[in-house]
C-alpha positions as CSV (number, residue, x, y, z in Angstrom):
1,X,0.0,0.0,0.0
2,X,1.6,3.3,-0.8
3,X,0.2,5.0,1.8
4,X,2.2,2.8,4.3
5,X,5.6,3.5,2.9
6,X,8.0,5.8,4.4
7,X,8.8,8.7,1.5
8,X,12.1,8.2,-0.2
9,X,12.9,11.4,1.5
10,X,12.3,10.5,5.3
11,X,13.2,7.4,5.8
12,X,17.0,8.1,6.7
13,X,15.5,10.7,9.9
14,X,13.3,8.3,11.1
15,X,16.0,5.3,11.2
16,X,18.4,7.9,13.1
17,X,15.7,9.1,15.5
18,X,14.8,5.1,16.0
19,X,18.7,5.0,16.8
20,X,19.5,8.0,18.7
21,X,16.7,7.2,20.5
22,X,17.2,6.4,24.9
23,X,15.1,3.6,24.3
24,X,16.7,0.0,25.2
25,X,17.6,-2.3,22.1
26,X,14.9,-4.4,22.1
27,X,12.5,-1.6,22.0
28,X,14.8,-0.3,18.9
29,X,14.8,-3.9,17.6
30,X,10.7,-3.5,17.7
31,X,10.8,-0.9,16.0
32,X,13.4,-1.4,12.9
33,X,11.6,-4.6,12.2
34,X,7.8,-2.0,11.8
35,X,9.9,0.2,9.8
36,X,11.8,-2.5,7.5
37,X,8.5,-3.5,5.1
38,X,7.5,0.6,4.8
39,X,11.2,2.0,3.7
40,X,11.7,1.8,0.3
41,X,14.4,-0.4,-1.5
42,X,16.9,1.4,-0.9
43,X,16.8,1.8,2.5
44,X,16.4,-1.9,3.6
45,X,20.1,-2.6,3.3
46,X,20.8,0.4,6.0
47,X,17.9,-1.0,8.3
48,X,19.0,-4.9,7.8
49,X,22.3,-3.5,8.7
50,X,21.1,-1.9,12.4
51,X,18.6,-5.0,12.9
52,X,21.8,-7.6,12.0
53,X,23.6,-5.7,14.7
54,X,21.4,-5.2,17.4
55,X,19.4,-8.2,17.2
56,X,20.6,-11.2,19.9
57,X,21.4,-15.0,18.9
58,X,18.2,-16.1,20.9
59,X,16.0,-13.5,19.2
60,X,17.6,-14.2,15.4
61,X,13.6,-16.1,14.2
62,X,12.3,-12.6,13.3
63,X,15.6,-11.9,11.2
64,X,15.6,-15.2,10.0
65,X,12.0,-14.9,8.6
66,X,13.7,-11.3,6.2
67,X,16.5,-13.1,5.1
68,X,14.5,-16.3,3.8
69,X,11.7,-13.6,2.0
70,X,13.1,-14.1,-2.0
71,X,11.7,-11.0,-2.4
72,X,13.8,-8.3,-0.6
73,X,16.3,-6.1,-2.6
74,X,19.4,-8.2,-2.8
75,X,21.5,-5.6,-0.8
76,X,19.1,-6.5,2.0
77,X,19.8,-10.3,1.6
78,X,23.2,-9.9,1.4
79,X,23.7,-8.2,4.4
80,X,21.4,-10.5,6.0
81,X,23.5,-13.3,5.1
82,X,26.7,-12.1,6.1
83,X,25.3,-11.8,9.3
84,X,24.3,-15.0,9.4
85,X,27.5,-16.4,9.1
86,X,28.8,-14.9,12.8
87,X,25.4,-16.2,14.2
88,X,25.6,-20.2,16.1
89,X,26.1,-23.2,13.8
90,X,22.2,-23.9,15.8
91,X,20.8,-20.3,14.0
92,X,23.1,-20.6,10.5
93,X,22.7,-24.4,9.6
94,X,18.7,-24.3,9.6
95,X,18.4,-21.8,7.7
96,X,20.7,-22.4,5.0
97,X,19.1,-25.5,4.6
98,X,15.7,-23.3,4.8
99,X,17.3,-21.1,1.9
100,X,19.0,-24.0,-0.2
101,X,15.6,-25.5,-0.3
102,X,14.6,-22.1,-2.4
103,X,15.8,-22.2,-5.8
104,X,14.0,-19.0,-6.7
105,X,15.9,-17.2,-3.6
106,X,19.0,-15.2,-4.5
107,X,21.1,-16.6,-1.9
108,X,20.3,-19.7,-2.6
109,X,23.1,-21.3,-4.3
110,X,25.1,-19.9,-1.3
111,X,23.2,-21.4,1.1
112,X,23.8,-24.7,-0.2
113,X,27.7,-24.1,-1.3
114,X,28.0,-23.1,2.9
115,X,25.7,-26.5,3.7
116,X,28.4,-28.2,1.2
117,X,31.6,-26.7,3.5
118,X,30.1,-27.3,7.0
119,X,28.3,-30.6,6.6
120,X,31.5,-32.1,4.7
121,X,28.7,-33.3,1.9
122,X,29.5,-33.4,-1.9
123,X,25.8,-31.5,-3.0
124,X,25.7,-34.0,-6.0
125,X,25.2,-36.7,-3.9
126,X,22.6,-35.5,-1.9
127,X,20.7,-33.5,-4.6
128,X,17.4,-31.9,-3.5
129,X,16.4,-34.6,-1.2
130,X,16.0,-32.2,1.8
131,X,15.1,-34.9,4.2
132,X,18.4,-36.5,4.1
133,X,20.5,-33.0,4.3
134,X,18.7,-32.0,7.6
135,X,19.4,-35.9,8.6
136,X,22.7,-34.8,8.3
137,X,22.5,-31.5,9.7
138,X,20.9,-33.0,13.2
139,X,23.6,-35.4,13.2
140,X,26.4,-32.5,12.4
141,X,24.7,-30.1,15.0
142,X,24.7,-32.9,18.1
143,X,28.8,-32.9,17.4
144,X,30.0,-31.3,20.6
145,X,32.8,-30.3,18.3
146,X,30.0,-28.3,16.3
147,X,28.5,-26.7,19.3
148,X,27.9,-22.9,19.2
């Protein structure tokens, strides 16, 4: 709805007021997340960036939820994937299973090259059946070696 988004103009105040806010983080976390789906394009790479560092490990699901969305600018994505890869091996490994499982999702091919490297799995001989990678996975993530 175009009456939702933030102007093209604005949105850069309202994420530094959200930040230089003396509200606590989660509070700022709330409200980056309401203001992510109303800035335009090119502002979702700035607020992905703020949300990727000041959302916690044990709160990652919401973050999770952007980065597997195929349908963000690819900026966005990116940055949301490089943050994934200094969250837990129990936060990354699900969901680049989740996003190798997407062939239509730009970081797909990542997602499953980073599966590949972690799980120790030549892709060819797995192929799409998804049920035997996340066999895998479970097995890889129960490792203490693998622990977070």
């Amino acid at each position: 709805l175009a009456g939702d988004t933030i102007s093209p103009t604005n949105w850069e105040a309202k994420l530094d007021s959200i930040l230089d806010s003396e509200t606590d983080d989660t509070n700022k976390v709330k409200e980056l997340f309401a203001m992510f789906r109303t800035v335009p394009d090119e502002g979702k790479e700035a607020v992905a960036e703020h949300l990727s560092n000041l959302v916690e490990d044990e709160d990652y699901a919401p973050l999770g939820r952007l980065l597997a969305d195929a349908t963000l600018p690819e900026d966005a994505l990116d940055t949301l994937m490089s943050d994934l890869l200094n969250r837990p091996n129990s936060v990354k490994l699900p969901l680049f299973l989740e996003l190798a499982q997407n062939p239509n999702h730009p970081e797909h091919e990542e997602a499953l090259d980073l599966l590949e490297l972690y799980l120790d799995v030549d892709a060819e001989d797995y192929g799409t059946d998804w049920a035997k990678w996340k066999k895998k996975m479970d097995e890889w993530l129960k490792d203490p070696d693998n622990q977070d």
